[in-house]
C-alpha positions in Angstrom: -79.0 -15.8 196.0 -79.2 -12.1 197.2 -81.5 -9.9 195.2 -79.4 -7.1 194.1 -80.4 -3.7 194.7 -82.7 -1.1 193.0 -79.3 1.1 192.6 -77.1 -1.5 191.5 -79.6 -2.0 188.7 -79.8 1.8 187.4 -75.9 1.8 187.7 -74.3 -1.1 186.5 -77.7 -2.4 184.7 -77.7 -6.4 183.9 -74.6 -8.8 184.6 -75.0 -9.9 181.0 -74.8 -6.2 179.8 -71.6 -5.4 182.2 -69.8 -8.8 181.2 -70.1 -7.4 177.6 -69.1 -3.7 178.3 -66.1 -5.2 179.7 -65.1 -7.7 176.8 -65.5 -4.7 174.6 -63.2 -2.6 176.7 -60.6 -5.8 176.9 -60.8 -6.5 173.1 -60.5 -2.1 172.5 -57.2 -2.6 174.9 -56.0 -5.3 173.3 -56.5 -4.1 169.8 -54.5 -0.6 170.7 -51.6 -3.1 172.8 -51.2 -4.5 169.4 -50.8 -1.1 166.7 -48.6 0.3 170.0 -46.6 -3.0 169.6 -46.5 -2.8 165.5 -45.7 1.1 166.1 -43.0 0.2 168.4 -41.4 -2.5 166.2 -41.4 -0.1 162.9 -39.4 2.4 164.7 -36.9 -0.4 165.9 -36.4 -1.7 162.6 -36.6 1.6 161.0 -32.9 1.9 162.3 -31.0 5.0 163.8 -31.6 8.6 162.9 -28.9 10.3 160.7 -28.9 14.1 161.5 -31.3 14.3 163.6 -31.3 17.5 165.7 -33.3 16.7 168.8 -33.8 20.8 169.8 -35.2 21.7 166.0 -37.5 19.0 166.1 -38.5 19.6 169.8 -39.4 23.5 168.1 -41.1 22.3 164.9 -43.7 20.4 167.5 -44.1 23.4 170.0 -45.2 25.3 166.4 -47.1 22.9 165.3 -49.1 22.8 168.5 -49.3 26.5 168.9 -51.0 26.6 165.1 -53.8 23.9 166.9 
């Protein structure tokens, strides 16, 4: 087996450590897939907006972001 580089030590460090940084960044990604899926679902089944006034709720937003 090829002897892996003084540089590819200092940047990547250990296969063991870089197999594990990756299953936490899968299991972080999957865990956010799943509230985005619950989130999605709630507002499905929440039903359709009554008076709803797309324009006054697009302004309420832009002031709340200005007040950030």
């Amino acid at each position: 087996m090829k002897k892996k580089s003084t540089i590819h030590n200092k940047c990547f460090g250990d296969d063991g450590k870089v197999n594990g940084e990756v299953l936490q960044s899968s299991e972080a990604n999957e865990r956010l897939l799943a509230e985005l899926k619950a989130a999605i679902r709630a507002g499905l089944d929440s039903g359709v907006a009554e008076m709803f006034d797309p324009i006054q709720h697009l302004e309420v937003l832009k002031v709340a972001r200005r007040s950030r």
